[in-house]
C-alpha positions in Angstrom: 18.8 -4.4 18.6 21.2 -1.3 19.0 20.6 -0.2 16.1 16.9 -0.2 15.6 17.3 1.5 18.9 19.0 4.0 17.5 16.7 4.4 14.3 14.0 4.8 16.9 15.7 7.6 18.1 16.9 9.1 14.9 13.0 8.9 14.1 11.7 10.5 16.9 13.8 13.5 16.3 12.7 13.6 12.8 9.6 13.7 13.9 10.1 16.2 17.0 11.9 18.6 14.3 9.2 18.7 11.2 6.6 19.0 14.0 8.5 22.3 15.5 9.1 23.2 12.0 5.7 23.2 11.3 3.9 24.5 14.4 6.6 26.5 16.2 5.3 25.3 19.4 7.7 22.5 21.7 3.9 21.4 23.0 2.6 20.3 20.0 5.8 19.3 18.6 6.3 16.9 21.6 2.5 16.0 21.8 3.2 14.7 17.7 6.2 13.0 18.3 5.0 10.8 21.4 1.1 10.0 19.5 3.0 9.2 16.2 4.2 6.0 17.0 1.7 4.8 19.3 -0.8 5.3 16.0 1.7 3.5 13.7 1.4 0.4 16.1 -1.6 0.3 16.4 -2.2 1.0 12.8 0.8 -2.3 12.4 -1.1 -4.6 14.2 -4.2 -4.4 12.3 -1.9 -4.4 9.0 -0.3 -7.5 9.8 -4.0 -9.3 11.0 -5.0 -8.0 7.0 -2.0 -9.3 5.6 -2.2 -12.7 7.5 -5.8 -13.3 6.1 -4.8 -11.8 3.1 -2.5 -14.2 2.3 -4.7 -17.7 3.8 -7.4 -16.6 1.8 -5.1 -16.8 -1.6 -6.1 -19.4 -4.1 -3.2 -21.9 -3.5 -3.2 -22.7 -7.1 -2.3 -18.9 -7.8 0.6 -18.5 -4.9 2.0 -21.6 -7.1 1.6 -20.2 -10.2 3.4 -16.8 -8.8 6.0 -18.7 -7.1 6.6 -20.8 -10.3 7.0 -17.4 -12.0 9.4 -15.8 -9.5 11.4 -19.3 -9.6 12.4 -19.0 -13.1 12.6 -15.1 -13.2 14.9 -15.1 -10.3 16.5 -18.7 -10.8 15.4 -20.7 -7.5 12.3 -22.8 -6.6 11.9 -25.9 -8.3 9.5 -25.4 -11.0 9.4 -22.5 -13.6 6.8 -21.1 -15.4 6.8 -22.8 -19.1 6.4 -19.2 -20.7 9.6 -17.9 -18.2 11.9 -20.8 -18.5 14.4 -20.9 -20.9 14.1 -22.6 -24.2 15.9 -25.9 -24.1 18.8 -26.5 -26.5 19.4 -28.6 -28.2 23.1 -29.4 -29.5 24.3 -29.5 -33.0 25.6 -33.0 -34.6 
């Protein structure tokens, strides 16, 4: 928790600075700095109500086609795709 405290700081200043930077007025800088993050929650919630629906309204059979992919790029899961996984050898007499 600390430290995303602290990154919320660190950003607010960012933001405080490239505002002044931009403007030259505190006012507007401050004004920037305090609407900023209220949009990007707002804008966050919405984001992750997309991305929830997003992802139920996925054809299941493609998630497991995708996840059989990423299991035998990345070596977990329990299937792999039969174009991704290796070639089986087979040992010499």
């Amino acid at each position: 928790m600390a430290k995303s405290a602290a990154f919320g700081v660190i950003h607010l200043g960012i933001s405080f600075s490239i505002g002044w930077a931009l403007t030259g007025s505190v006012a507007i800088a401050g004004a920037i700095t305090l609407v900023e993050p209220v949009a990007n929650t707002v804008a966050h919630y919405f984001f992750d109500r997309w991305w929830a629906r997003r992802g139920q309204n996925e054809a299941p059979a493609r998630r497991g086609r995708w996840l059989a992919r990423l299991g035998g790029i990345v070596g977990f899961g329990s299937q792999a795709a039969p174009a991704l996984a290796p070639a089986a050898v087979t040992p010499r007499p």
